[in-house]
Residue, then its C-alpha position, 0 to 999 in steps of 0.5 A: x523571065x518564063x520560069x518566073x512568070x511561070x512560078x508567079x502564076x502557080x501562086x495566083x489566087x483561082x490557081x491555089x483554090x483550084x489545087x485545094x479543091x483538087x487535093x480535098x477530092x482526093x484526099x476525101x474521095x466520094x464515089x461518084x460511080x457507086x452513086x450513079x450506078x445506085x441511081x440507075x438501078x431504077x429502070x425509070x430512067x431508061x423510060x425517060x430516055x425514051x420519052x424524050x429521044x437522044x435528038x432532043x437536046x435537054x437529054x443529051x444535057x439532063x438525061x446524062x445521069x453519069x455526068x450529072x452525077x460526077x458533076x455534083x459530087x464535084x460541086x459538092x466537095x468544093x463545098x467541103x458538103x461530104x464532111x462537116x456539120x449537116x446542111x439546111x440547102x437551097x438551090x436557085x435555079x436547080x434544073x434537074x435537081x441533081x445537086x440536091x440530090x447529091x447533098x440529100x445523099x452526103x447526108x443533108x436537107x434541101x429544096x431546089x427554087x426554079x421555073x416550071x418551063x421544062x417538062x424534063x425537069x419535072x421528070x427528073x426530080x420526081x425520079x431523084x425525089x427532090x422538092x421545088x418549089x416554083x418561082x421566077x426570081x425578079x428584081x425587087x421580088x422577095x423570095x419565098x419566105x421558107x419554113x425554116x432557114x437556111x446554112x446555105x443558098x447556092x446558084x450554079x449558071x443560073x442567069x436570073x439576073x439577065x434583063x435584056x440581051x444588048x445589040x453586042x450578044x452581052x445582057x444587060x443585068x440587075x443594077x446595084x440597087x436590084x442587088x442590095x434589094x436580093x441580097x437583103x432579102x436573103x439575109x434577112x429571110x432565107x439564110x440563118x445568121x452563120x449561113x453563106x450564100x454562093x451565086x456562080x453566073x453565066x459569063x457574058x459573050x466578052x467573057x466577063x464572069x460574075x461570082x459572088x459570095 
């Protein structure tokens, strides 16, 4: 009965995407480390750092050029961003900038969509040369109507959804109709007729994880 289960589970649905992904990564291989050490190159780095000390806890999370790095080009692979056509890119909720970055350097366009709360985030998208544009993402808010359209509109543990935390360290989030109103919106202003949208959320306290494409 254990080797059945077992065998059961290797054919789960996140189980085979995950090997996909593994195999892809290393059947088409993007160096990671050569980006990175590409990066540091400018010393501007080393001045951030210092600007914003190791105690301070958005270096730890967004000085850390290397895993920054290892981390986006793993995003993008998964997002088959290292072949295929060329895309037309935007990132809600970019942060530091970094997954645009990676995709400018597979050879795609893009703009990041975020708050301007972070002095770090500034700094770091000024070094990685990655444009945002400012704008807090509210229920029955369009988004910023672009110049031109894009392939694809990706989210990564952004939160915007998030209304008010609950008693229980849960978030109360956006009904089904702040939903259909976001999602027209995209549809109708932001992404081109054969573009995808991928959003990737928070989980709540009780482990529950929204993904939506």
């Amino acid at each position: 009965m254990r080797a059945g289960h077992k065998l059961l589970k290797l054919f789960e649905p996140d189980i085979i995407a995950s090997t996909r992904e593994h195999m892809h990564r290393a059947l088409h291989p993007v160096s990671a480390r050569k980006l990175h050490i590409e990066l540091e190159q400018d010393k501007s780095w080393d001045a951030l750092r210092e600007k914003y000390p190791r105690g301070v806890k958005e270096v730890h999370r967004f000085g850390d050029t290397k895993f920054w790095i290892k981390r986006n080009v793993e995003r993008a692979q998964d997002l088959s961003l290292d072949r295929g056509p060329r895309h037309h890119i935007l990132d809600l909720g970019c942060g530091p900038g970094y997954f645009i970055y990676i995709a400018q350097k597979l050879g795609h366009s893009g703009i990041g969509l975020d708050i301007d709360e972070q002095p770090i985030f500034r700094d770091t998208l000024g070094l990685l040369k990655v444009h945002r544009v400012v704008h807090r993402i509210e229920a029955h808010r369009p988004l910023p109507v672009p110049e031109q359209k894009f392939d694809l509109i990706t989210s990564y543990l952004t939160c915007f959804n998030r209304i008010e935390r609950l008693p229980d360290g849960n978030w109360r989030t956006w009904s089904p109709d702040q939903w259909q109103f976001f999602l027209n919106d995209v549809r109708s202003n932001q992404l081109r007729e054969s573009g995808m949208l991928l959003l990737e959320f928070h989980p709540q306290r009780n482990g529950e994880l929204l993904n939506a494409i």
